[in-house]
N, CA, C and O atoms as a Maestro MAE file, in Angstrom:
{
 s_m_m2io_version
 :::
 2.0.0
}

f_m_ct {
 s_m_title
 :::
 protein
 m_atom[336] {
  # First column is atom index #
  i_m_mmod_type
  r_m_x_coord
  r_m_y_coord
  r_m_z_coord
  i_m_residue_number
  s_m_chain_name
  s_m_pdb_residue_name
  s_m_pdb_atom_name
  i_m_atomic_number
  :::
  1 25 0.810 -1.193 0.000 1 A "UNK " " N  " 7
  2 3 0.000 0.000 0.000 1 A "UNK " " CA " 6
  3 2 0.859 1.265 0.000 1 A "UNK " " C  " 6
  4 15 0.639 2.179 -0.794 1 A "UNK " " O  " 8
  5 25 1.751 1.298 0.822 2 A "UNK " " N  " 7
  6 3 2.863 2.553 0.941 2 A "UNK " " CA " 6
  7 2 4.266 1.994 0.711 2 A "UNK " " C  " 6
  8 15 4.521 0.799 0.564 2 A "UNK " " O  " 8
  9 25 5.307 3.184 0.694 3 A "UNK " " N  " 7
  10 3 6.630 2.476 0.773 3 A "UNK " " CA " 6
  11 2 6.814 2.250 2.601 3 A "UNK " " C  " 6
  12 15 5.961 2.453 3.466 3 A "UNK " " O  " 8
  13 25 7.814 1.910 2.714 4 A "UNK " " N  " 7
  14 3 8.380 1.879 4.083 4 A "UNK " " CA " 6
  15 2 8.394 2.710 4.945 4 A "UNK " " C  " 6
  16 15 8.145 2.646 6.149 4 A "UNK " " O  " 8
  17 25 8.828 3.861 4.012 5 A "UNK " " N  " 7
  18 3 9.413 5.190 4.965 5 A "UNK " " CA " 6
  19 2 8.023 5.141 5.822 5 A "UNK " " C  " 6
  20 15 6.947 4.613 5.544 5 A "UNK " " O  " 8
  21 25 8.538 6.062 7.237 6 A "UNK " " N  " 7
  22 3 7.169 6.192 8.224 6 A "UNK " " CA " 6
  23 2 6.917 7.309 7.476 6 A "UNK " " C  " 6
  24 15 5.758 7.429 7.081 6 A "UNK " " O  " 8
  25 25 7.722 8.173 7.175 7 A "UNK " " N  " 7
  26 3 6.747 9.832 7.005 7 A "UNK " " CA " 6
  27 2 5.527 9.597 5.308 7 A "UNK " " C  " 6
  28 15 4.790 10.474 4.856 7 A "UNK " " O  " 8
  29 25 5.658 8.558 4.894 8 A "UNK " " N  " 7
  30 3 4.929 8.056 3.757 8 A "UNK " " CA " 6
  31 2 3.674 7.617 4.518 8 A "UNK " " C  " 6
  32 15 2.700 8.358 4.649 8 A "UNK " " O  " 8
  33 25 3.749 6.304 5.040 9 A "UNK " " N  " 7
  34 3 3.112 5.089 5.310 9 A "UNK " " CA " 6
  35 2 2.184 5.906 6.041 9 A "UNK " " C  " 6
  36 15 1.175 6.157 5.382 9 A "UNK " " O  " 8
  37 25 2.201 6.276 6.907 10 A "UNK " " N  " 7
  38 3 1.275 6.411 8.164 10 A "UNK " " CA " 6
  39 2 0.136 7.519 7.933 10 A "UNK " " C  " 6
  40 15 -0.917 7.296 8.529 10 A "UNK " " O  " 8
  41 25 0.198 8.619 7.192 11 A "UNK " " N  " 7
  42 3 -0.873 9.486 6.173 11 A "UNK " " CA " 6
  43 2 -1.862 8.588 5.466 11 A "UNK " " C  " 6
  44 15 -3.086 8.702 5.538 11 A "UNK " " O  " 8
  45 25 -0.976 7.387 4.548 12 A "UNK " " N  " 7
  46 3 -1.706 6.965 4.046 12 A "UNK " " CA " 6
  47 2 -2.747 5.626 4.278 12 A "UNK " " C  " 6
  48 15 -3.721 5.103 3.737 12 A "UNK " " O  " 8
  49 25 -1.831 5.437 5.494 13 A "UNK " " N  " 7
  50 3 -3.127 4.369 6.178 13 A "UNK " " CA " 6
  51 2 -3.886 5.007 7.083 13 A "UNK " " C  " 6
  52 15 -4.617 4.226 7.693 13 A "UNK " " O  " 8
  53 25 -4.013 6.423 7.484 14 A "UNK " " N  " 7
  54 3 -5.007 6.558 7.888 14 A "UNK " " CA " 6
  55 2 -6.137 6.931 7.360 14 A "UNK " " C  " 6
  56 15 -7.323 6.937 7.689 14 A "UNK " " O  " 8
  57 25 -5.216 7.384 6.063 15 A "UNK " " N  " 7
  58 3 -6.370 7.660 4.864 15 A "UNK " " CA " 6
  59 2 -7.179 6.892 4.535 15 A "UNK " " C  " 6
  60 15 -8.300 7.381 4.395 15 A "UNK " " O  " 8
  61 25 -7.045 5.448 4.270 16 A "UNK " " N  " 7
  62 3 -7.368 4.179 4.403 16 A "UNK " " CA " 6
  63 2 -8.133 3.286 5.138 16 A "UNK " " C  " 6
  64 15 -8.848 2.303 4.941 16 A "UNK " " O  " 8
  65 25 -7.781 3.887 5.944 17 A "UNK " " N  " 7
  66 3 -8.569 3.254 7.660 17 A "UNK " " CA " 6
  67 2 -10.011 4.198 7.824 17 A "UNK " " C  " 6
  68 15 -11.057 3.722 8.265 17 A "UNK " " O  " 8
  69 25 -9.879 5.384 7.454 18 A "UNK " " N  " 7
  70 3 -10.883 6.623 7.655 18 A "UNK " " CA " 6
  71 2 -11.776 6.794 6.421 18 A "UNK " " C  " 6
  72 15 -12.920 7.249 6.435 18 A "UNK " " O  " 8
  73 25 -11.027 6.325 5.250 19 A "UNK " " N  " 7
  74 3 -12.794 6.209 3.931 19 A "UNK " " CA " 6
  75 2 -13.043 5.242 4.551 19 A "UNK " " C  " 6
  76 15 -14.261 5.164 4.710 19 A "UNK " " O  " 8
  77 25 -12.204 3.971 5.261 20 A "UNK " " N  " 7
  78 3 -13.234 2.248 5.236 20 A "UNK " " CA " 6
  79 2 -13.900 2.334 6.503 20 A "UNK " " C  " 6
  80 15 -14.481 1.375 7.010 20 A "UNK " " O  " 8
  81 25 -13.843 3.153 6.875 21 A "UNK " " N  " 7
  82 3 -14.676 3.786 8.476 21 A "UNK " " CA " 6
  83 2 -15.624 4.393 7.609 21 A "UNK " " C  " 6
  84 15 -16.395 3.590 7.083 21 A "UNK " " O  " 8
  85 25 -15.737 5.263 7.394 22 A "UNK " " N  " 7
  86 3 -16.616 6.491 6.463 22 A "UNK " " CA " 6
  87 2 -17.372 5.381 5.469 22 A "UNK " " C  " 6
  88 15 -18.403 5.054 6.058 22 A "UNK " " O  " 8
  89 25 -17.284 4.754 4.346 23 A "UNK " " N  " 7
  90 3 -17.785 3.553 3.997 23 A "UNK " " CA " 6
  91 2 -18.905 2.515 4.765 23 A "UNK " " C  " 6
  92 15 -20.006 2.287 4.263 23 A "UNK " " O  " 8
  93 25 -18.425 1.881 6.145 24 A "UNK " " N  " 7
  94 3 -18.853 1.423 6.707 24 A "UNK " " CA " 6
  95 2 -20.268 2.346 7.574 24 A "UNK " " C  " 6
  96 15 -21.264 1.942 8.175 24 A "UNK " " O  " 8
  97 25 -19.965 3.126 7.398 25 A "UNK " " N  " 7
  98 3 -21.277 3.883 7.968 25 A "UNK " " CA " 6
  99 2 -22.237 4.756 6.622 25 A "UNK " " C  " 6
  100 15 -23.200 5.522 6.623 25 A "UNK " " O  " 8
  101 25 -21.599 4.313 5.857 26 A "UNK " " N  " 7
  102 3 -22.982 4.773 4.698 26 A "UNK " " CA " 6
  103 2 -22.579 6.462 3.962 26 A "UNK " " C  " 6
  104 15 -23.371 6.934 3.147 26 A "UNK " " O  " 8
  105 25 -21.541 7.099 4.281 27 A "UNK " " N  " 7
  106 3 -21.363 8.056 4.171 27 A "UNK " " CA " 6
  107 2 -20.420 8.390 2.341 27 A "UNK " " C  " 6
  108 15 -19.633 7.695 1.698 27 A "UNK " " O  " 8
  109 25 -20.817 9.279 2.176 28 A "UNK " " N  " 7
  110 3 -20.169 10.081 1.038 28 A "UNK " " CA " 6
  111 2 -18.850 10.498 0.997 28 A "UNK " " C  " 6
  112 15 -18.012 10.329 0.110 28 A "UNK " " O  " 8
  113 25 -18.779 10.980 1.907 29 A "UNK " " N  " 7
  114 3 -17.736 12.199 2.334 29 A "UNK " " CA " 6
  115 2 -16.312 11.088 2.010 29 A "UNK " " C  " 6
  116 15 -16.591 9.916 1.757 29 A "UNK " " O  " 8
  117 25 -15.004 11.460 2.029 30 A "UNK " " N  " 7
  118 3 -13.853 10.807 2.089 30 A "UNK " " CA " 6
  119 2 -12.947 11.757 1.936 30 A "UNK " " C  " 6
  120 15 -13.073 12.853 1.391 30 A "UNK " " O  " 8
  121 25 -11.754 11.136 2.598 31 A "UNK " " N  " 7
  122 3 -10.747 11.839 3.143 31 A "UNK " " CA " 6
  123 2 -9.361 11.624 2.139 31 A "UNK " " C  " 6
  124 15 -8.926 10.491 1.933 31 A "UNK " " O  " 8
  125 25 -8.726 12.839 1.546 32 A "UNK " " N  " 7
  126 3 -7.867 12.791 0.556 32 A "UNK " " CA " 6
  127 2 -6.526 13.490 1.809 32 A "UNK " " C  " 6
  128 15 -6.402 14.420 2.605 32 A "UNK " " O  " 8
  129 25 -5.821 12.417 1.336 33 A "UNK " " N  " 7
  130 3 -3.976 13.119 2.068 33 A "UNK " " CA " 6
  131 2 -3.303 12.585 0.857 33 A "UNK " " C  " 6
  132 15 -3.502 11.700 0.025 33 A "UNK " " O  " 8
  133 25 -2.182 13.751 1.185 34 A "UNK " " N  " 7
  134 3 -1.115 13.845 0.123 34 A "UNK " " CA " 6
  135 2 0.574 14.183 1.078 34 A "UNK " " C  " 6
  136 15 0.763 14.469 2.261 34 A "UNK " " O  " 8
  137 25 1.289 14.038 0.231 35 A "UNK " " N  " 7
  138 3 2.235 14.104 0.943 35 A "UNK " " CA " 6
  139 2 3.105 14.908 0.136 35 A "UNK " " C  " 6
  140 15 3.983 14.325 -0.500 35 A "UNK " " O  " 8
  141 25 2.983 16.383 0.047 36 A "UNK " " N  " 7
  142 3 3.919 17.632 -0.326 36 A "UNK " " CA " 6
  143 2 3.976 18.215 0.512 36 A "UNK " " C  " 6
  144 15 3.159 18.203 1.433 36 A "UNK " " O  " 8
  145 25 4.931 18.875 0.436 37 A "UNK " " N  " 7
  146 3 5.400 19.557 1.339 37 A "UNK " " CA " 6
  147 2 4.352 20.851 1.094 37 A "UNK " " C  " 6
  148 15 3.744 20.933 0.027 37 A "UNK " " O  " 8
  149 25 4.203 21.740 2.032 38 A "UNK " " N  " 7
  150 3 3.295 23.039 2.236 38 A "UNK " " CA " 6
  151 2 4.161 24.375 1.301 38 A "UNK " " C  " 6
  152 15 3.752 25.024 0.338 38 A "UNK " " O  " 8
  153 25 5.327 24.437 1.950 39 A "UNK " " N  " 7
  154 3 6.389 25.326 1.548 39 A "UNK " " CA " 6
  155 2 7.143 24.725 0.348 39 A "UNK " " C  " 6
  156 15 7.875 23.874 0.854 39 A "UNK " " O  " 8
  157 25 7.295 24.730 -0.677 40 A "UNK " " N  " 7
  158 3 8.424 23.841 -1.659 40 A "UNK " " CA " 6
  159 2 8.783 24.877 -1.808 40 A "UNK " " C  " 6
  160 15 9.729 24.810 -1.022 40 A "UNK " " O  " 8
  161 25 8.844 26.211 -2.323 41 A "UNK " " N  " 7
  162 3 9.888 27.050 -2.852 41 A "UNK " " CA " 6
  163 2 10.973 27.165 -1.643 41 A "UNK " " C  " 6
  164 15 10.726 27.240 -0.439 41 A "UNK " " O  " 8
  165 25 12.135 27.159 -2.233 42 A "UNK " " N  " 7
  166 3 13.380 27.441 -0.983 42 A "UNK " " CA " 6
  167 2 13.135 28.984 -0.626 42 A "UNK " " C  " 6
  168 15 12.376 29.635 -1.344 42 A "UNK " " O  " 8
  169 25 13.732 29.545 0.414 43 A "UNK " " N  " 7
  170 3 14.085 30.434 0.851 43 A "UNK " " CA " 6
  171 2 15.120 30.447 1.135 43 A "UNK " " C  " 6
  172 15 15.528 29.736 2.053 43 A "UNK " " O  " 8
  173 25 15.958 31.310 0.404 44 A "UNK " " N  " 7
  174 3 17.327 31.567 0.503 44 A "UNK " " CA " 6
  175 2 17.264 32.140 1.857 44 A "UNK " " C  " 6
  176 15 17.369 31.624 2.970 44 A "UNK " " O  " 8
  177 25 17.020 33.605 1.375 45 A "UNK " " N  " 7
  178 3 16.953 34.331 2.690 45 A "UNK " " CA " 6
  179 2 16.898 33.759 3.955 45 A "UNK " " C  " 6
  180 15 17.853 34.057 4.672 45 A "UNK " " O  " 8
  181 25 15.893 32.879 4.536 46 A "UNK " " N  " 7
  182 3 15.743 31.908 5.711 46 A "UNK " " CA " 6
  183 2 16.837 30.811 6.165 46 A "UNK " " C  " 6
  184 15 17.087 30.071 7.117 46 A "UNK " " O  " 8
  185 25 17.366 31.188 4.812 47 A "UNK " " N  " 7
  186 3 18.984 29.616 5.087 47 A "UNK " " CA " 6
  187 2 19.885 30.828 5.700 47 A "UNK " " C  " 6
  188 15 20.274 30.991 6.856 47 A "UNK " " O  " 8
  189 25 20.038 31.436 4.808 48 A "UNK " " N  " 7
  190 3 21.205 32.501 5.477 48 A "UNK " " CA " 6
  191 2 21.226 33.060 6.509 48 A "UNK " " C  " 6
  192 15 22.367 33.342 6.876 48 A "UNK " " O  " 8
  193 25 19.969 33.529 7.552 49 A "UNK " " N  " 7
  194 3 19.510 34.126 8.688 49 A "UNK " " CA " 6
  195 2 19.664 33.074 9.291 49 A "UNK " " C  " 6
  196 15 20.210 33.430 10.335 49 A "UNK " " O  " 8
  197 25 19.495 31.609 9.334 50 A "UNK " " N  " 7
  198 3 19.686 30.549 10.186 50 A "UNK " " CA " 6
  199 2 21.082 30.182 10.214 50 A "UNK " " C  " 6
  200 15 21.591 29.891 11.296 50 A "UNK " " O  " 8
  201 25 21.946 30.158 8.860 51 A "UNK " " N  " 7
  202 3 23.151 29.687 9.162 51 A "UNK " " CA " 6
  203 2 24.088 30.697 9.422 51 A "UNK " " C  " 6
  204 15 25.246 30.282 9.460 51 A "UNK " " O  " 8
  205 25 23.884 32.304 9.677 52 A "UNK " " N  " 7
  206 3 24.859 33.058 9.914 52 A "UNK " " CA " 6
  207 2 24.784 32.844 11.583 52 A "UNK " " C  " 6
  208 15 25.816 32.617 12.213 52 A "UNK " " O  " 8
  209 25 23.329 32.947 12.314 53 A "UNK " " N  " 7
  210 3 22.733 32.552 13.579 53 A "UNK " " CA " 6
  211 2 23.548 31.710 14.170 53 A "UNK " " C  " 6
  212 15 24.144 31.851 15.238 53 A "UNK " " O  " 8
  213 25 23.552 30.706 13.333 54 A "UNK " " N  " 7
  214 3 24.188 29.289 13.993 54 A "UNK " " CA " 6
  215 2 25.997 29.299 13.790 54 A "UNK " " C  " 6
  216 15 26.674 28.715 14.637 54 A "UNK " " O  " 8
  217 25 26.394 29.716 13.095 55 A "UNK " " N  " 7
  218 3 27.916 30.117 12.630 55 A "UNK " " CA " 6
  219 2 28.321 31.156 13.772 55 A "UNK " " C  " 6
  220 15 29.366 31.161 14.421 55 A "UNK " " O  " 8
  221 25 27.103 32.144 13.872 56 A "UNK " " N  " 7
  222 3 27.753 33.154 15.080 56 A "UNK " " CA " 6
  223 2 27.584 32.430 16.316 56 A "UNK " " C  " 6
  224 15 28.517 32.655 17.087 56 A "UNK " " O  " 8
  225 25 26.386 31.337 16.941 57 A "UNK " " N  " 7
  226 3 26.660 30.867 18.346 57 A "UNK " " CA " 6
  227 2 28.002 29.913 17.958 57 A "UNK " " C  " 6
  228 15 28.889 30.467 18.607 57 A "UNK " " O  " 8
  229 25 28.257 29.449 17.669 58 A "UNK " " N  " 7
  230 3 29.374 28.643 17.061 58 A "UNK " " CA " 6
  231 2 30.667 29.335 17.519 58 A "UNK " " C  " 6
  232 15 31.304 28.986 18.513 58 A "UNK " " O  " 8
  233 25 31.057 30.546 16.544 59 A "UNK " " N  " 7
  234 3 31.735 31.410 17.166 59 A "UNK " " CA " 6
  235 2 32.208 31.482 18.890 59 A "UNK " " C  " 6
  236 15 33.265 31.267 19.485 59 A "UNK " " O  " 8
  237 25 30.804 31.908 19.311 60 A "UNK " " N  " 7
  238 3 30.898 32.557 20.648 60 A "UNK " " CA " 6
  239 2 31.251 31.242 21.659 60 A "UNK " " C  " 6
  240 15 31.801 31.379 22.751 60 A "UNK " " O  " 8
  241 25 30.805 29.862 21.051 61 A "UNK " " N  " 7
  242 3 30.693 28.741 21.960 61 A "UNK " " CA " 6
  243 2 32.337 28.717 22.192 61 A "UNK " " C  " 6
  244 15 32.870 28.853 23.294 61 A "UNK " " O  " 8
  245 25 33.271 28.449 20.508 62 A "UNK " " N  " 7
  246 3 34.443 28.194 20.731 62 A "UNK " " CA " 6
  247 2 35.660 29.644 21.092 62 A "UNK " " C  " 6
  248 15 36.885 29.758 21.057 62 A "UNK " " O  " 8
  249 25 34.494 30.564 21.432 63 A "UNK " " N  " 7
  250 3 35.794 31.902 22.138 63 A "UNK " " CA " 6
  251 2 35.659 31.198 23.609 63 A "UNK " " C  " 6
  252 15 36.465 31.202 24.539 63 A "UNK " " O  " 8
  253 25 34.397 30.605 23.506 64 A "UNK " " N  " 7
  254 3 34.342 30.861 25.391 64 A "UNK " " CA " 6
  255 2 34.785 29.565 26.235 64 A "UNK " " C  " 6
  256 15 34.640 29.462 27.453 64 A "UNK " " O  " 8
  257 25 35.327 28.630 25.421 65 A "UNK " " N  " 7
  258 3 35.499 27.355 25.581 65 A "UNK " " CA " 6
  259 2 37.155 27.136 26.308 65 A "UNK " " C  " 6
  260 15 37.475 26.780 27.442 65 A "UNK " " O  " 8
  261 25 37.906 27.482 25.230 66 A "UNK " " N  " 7
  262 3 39.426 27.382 26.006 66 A "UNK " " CA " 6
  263 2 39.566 28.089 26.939 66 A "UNK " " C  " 6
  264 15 40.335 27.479 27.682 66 A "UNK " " O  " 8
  265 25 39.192 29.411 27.578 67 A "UNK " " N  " 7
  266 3 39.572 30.086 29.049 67 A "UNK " " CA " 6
  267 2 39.024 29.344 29.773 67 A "UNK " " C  " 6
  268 15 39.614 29.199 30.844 67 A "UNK " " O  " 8
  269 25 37.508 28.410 29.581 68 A "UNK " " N  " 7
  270 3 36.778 27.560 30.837 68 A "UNK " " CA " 6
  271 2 38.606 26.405 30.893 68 A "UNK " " C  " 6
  272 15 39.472 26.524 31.760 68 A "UNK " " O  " 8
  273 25 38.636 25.620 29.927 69 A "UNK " " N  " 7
  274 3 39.673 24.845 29.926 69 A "UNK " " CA " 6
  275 2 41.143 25.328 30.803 69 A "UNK " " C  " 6
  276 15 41.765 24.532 31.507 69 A "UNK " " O  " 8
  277 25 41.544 26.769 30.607 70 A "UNK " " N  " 7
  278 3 42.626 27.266 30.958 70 A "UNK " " CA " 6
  279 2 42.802 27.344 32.569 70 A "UNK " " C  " 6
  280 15 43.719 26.963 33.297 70 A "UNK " " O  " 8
  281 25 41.408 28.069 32.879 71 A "UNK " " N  " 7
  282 3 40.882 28.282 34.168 71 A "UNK " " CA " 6
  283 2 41.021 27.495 35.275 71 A "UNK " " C  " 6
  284 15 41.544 27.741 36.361 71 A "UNK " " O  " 8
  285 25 40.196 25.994 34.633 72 A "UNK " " N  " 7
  286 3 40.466 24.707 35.031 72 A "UNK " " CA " 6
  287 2 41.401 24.233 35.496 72 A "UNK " " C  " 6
  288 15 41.498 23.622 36.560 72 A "UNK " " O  " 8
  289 25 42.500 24.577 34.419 73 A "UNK " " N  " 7
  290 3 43.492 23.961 34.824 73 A "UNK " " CA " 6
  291 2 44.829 24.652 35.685 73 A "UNK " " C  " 6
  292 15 45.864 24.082 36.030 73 A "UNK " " O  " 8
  293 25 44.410 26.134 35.909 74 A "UNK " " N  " 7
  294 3 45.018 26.698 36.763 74 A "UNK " " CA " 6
  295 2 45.323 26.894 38.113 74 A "UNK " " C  " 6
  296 15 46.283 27.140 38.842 74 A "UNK " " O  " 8
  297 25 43.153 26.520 38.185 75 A "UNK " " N  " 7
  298 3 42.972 25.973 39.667 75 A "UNK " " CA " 6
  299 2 43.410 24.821 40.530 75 A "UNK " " C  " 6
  300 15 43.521 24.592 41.735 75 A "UNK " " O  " 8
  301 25 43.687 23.952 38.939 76 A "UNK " " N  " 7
  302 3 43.981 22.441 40.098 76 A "UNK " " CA " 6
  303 2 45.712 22.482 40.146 76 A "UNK " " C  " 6
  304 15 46.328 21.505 40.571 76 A "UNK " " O  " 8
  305 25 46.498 23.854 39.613 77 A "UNK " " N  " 7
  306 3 47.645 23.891 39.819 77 A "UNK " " CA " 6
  307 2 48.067 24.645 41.206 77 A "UNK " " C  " 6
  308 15 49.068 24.605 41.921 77 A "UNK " " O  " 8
  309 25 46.717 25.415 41.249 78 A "UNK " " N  " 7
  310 3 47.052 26.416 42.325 78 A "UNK " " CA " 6
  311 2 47.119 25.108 43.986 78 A "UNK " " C  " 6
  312 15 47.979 25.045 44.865 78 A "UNK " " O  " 8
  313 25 45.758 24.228 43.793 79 A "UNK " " N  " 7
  314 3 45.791 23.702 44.903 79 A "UNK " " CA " 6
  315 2 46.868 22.602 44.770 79 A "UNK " " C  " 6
  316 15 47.016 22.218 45.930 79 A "UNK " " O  " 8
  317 25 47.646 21.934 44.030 80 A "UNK " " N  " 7
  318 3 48.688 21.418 43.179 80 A "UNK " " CA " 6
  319 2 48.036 19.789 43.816 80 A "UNK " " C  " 6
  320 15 48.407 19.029 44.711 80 A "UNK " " O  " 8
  321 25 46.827 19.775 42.754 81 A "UNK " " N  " 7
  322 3 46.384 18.058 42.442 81 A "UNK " " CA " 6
  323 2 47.143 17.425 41.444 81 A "UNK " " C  " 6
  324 15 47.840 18.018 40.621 81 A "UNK " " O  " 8
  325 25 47.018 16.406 41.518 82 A "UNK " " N  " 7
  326 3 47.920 15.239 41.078 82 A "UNK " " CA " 6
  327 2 46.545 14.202 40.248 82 A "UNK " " C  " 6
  328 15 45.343 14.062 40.473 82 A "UNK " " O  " 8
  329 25 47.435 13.683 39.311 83 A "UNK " " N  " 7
  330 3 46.129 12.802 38.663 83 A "UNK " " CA " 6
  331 2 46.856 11.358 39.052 83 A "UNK " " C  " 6
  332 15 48.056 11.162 39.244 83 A "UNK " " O  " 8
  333 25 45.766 10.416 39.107 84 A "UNK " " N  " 7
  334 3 46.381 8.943 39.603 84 A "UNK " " CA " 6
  335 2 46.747 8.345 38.376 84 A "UNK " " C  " 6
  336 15 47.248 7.221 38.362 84 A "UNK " " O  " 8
  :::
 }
 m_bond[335] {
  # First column is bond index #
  i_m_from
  i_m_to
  i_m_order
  :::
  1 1 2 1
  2 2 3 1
  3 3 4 2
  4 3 5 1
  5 5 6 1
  6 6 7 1
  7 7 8 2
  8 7 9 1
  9 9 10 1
  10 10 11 1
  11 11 12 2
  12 11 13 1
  13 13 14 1
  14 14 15 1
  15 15 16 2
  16 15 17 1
  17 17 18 1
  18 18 19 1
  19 19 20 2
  20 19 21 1
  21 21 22 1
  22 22 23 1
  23 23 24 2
  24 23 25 1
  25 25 26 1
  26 26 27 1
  27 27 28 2
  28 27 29 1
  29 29 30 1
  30 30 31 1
  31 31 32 2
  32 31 33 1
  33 33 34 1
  34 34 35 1
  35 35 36 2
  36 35 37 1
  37 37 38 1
  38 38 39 1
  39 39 40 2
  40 39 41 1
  41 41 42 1
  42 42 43 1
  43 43 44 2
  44 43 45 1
  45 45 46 1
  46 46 47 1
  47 47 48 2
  48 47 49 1
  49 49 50 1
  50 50 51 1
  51 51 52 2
  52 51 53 1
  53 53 54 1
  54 54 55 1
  55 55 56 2
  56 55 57 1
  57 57 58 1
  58 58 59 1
  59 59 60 2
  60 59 61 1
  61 61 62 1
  62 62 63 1
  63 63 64 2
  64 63 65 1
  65 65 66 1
  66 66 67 1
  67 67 68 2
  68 67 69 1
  69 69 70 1
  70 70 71 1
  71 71 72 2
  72 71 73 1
  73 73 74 1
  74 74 75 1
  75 75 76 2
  76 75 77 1
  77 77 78 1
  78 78 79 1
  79 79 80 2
  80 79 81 1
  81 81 82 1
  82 82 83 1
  83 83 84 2
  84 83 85 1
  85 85 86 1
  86 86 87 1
  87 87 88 2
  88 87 89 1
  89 89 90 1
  90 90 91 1
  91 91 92 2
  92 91 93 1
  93 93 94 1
  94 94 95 1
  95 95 96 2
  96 95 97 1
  97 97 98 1
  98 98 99 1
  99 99 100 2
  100 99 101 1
  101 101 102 1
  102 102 103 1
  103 103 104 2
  104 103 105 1
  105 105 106 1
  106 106 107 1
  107 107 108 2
  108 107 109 1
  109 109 110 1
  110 110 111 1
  111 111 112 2
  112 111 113 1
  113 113 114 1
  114 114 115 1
  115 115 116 2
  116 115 117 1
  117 117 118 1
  118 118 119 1
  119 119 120 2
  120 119 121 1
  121 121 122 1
  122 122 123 1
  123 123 124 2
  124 123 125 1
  125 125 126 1
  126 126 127 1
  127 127 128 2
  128 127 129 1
  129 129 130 1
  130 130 131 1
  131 131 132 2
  132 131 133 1
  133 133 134 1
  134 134 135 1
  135 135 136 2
  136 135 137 1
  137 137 138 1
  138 138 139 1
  139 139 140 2
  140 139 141 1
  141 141 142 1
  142 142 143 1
  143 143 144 2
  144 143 145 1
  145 145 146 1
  146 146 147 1
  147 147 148 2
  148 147 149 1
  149 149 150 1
  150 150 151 1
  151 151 152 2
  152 151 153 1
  153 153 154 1
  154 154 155 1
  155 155 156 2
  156 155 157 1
  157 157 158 1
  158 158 159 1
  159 159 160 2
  160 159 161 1
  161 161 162 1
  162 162 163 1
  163 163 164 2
  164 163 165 1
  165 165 166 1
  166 166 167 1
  167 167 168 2
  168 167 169 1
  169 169 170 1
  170 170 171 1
  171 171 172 2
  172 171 173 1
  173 173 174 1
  174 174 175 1
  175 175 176 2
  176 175 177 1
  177 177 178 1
  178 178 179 1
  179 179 180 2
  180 179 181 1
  181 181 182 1
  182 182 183 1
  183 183 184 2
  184 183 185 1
  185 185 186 1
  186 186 187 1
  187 187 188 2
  188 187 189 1
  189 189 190 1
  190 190 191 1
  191 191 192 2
  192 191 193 1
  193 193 194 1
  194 194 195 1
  195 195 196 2
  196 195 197 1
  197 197 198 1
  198 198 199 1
  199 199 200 2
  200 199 201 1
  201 201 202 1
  202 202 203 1
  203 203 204 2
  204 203 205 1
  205 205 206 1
  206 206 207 1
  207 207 208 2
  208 207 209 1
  209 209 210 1
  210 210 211 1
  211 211 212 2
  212 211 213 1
  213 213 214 1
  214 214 215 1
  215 215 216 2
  216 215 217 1
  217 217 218 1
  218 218 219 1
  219 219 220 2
  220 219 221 1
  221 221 222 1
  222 222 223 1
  223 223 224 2
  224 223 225 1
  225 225 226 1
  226 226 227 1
  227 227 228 2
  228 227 229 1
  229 229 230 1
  230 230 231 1
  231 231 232 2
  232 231 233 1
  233 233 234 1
  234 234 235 1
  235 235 236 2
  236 235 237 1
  237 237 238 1
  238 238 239 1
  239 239 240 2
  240 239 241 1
  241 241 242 1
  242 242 243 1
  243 243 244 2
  244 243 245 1
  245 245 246 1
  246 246 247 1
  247 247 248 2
  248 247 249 1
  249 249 250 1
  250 250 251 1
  251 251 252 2
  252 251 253 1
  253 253 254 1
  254 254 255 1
  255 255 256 2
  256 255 257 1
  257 257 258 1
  258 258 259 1
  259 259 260 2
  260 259 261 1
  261 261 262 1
  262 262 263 1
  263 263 264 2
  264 263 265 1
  265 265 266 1
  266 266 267 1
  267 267 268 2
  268 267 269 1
  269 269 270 1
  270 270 271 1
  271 271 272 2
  272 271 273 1
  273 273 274 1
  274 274 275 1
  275 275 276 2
  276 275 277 1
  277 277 278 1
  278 278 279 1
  279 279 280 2
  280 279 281 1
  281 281 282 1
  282 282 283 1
  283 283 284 2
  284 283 285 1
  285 285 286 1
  286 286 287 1
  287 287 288 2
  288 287 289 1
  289 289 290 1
  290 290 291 1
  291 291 292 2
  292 291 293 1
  293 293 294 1
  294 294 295 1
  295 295 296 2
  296 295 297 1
  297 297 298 1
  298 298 299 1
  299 299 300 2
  300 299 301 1
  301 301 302 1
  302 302 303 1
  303 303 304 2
  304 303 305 1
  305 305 306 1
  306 306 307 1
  307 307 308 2
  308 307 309 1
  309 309 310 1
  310 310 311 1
  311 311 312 2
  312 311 313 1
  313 313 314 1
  314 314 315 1
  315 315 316 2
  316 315 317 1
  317 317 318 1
  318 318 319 1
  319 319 320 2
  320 319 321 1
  321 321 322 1
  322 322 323 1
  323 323 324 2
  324 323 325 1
  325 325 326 1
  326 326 327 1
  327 327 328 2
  328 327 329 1
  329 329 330 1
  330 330 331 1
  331 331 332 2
  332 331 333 1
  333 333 334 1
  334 334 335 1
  335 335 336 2
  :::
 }
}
């Protein structure tokens, strides 16, 4: 009836399940699903506002990353720990 994929299969058996419901009670009416996407045109614009977003926390993650590391390791010099 469908391929495998879940994001296929499962639209279309309920589609399935819901005319043979609708059927079973005498009714007209029936239920059409499809599986396109809502949005198909790309948006550039929306890629670029997301990946400059994500490029700049990126940024800020790896400025703020080696002083936590440095810090770290200054403290366990100050109290002068030893690793086993």
């Amino acid at each position: 009836m469908c391929s495998p994929e879940a994001i296929n299969c499962y639209p279309v058996l309920v589609n399935i399940l819901s005319n043979t419901f609708l059927r079973l009670f005498n009714s007209s009416a029936s239920f059409r699903v499809w599986s396109e996407l809502f949005y198909t045109r790309e948006n550039t614009e929306l890629k670029d506002h997301i990946f400059f977003g994500l490029f700049t926390y990126l940024l800020v993650l790896a400025a703020g990353l080696p002083p936590l590391f440095a810090m770290s390791s200054m403290e366990d010099y100050k109290v002068r720990s030893t690793s086993c």
